[in-house]
Residue frames as qw, qx, qy, qz and C-alpha x, y, z in Angstrom:
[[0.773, -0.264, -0.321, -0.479, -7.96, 0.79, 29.46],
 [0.083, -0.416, 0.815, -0.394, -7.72, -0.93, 32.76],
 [0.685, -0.261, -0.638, -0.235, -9.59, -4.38, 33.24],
 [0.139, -0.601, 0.581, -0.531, -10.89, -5.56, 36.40],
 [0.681, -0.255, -0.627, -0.279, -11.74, -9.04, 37.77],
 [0.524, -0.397, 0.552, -0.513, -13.08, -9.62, 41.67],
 [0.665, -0.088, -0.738, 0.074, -12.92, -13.02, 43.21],
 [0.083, -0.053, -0.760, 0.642, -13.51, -14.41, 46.86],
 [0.369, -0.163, 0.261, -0.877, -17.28, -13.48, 47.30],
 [0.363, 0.036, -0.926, 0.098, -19.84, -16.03, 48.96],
 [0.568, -0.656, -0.090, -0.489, -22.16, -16.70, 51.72],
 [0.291, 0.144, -0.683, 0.654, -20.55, -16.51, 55.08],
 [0.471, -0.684, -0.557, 0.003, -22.66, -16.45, 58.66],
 [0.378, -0.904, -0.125, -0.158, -22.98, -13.67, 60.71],
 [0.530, -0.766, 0.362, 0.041, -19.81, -12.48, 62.46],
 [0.835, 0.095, 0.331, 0.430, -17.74, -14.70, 59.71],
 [0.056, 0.744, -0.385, -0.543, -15.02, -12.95, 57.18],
 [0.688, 0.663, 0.275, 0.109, -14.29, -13.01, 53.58],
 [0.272, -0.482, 0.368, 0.747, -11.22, -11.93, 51.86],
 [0.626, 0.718, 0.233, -0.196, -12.13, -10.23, 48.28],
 [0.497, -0.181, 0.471, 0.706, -9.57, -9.94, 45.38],
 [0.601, 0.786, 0.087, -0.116, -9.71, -7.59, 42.48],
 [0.695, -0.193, 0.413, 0.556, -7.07, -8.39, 39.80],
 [0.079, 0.823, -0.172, -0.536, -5.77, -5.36, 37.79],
 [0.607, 0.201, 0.530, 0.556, -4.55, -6.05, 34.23],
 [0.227, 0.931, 0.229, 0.170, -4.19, -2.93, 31.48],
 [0.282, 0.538, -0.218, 0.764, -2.41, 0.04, 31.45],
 [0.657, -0.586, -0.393, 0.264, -2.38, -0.10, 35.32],
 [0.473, 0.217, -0.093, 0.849, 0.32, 2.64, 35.00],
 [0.289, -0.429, -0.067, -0.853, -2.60, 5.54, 35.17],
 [0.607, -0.639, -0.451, 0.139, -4.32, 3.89, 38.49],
 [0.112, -0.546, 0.178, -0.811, -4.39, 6.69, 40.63],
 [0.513, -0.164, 0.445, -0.715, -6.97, 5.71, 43.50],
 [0.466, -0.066, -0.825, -0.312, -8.39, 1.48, 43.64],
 [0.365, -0.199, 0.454, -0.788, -11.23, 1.20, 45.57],
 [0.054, -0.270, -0.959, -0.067, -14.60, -1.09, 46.45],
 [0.358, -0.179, 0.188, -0.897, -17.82, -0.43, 46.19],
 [0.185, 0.267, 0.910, -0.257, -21.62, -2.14, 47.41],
 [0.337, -0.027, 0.134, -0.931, -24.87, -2.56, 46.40],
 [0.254, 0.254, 0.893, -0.270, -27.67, -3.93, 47.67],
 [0.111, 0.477, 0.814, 0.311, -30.97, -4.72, 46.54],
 [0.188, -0.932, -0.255, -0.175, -33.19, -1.30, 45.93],
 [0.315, -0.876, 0.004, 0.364, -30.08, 0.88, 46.93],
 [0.424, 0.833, -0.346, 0.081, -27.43, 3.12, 45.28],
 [0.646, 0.378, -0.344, 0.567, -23.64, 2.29, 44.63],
 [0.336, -0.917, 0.210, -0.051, -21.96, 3.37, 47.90],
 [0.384, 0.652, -0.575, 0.311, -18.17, 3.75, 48.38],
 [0.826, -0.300, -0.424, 0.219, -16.71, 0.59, 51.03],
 [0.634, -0.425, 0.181, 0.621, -12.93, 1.25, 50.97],
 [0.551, 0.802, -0.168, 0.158, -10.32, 3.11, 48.72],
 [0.616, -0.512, 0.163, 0.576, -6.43, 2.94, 49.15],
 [0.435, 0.887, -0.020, -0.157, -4.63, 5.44, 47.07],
 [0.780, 0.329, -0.312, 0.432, -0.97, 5.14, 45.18],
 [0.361, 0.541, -0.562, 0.512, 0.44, 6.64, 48.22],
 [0.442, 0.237, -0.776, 0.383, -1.15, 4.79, 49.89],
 [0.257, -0.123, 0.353, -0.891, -3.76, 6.77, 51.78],
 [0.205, -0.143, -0.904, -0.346, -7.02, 4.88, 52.51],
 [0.237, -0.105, 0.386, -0.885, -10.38, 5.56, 53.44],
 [0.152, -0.336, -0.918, -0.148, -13.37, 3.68, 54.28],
 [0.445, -0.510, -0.472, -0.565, -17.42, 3.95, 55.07],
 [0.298, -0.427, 0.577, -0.629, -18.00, 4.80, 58.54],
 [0.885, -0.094, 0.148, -0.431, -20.57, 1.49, 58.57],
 [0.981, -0.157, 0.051, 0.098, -17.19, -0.82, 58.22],
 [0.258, 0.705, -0.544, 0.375, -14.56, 0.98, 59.87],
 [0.448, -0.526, 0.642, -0.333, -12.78, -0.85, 62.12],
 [0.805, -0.064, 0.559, -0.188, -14.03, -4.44, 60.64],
 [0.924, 0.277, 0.221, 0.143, -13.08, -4.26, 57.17],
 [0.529, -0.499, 0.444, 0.523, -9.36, -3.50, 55.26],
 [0.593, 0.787, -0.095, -0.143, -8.18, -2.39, 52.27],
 [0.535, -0.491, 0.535, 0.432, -4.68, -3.41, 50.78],
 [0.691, 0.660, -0.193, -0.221, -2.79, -3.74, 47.73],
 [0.863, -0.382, 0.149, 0.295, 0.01, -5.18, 46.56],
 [0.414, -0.436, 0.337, 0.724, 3.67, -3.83, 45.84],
 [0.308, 0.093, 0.685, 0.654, 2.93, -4.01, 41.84],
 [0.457, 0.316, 0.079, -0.828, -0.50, -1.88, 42.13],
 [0.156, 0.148, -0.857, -0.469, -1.88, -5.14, 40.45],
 [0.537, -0.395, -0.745, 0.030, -4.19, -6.59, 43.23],
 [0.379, -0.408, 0.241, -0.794, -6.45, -4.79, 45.72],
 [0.266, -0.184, -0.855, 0.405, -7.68, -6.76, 49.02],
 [0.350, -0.465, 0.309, -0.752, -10.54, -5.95, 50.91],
 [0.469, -0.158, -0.840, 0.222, -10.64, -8.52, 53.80],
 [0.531, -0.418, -0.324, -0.662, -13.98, -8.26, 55.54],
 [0.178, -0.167, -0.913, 0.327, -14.11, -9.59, 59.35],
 [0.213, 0.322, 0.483, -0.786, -17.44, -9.22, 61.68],
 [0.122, -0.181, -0.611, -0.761, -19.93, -9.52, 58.68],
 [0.276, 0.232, 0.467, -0.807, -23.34, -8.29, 59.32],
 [0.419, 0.567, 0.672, 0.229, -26.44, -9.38, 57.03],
 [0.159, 0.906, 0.111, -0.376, -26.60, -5.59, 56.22],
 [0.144, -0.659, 0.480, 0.561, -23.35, -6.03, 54.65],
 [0.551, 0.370, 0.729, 0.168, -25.13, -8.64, 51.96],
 [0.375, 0.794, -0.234, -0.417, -24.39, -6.53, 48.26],
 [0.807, 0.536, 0.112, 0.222, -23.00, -7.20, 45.26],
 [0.530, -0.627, 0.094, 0.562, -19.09, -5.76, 45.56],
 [0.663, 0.692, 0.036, 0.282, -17.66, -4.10, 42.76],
 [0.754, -0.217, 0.171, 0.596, -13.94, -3.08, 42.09],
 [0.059, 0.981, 0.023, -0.181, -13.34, 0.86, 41.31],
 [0.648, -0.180, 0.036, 0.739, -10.38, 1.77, 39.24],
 [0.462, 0.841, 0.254, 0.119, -9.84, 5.26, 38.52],
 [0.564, 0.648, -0.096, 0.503, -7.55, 7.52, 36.71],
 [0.574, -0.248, -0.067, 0.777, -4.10, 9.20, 38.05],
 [0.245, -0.081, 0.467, 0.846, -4.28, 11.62, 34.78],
 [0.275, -0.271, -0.516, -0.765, -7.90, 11.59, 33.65],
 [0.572, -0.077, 0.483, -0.658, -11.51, 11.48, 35.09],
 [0.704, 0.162, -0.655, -0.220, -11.59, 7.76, 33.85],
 [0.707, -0.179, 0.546, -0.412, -13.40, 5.00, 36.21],
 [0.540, 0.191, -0.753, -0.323, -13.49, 1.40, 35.49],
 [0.645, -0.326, 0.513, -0.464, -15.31, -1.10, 37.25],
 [0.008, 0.081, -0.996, -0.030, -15.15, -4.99, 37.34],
 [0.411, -0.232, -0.752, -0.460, -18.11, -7.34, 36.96],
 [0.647, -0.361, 0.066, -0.668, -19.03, -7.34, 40.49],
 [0.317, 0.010, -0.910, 0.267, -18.85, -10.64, 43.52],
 [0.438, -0.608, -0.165, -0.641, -21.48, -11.21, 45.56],
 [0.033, 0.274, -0.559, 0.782, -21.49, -10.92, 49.24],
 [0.585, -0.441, -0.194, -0.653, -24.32, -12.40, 51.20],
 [0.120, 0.199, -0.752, 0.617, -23.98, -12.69, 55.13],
 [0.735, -0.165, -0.290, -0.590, -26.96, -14.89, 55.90],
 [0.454, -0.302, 0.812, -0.208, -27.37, -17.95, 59.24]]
């Protein structure tokens, strides 16, 4: 079982940034792939960021270039640091872990995000 908890989310203005945190805890061993997702009101779960254990990372074509993924050394703590914010980008974040080994997902409680003047 792998817990997650997100921190950092808020209301920022237009063109402001946000740094999110999601703190691993658990058998963190089996993390394969730690990722973020969004959703807004009236829409589906979409995929932000991901960084995998080696490292690879991919993001949403609608915030490449403005937001980041990271982790740190211990695979404990995922980053996604958020410049340029757009009201579109106004969701609820959630924190994606999933398996190395199995087709286990886990998600955190969710941070909201709302990019409002």
């Amino acid at each position: 079982q792998v817990h997650l908890l997100e921190s950092g989310g808020g209301l920022v203005q237009p063109g402001g940034s946000l740094r999110l945190s999601c703190a691993a805890s658990g058998s963190i061993y089996m993390i394969g792939v730690l990722g973020w997702y969004r959703q807004a009101p009236g829409k589906d779960r979409e995929l932000v960021a991901d960084i995998s254990s080696s490292d690879i990372t991919k993001y949403a074509d609608a915030v490449k270039g403005r937001f980041t993924i990271s982790r740190d050394n211990a695979w404990s703590t995922v980053y996604l640091t958020m410049n340029s914010l757009k009201p579109e980008d106004t969701a609820v974040y959630y924190c994606n872990a999933r398996s190395a080994y199995t087709n286990q997902g886990f998600w955190g409680q969710g941070t909201q995000v709302t990019v409002s003047s």
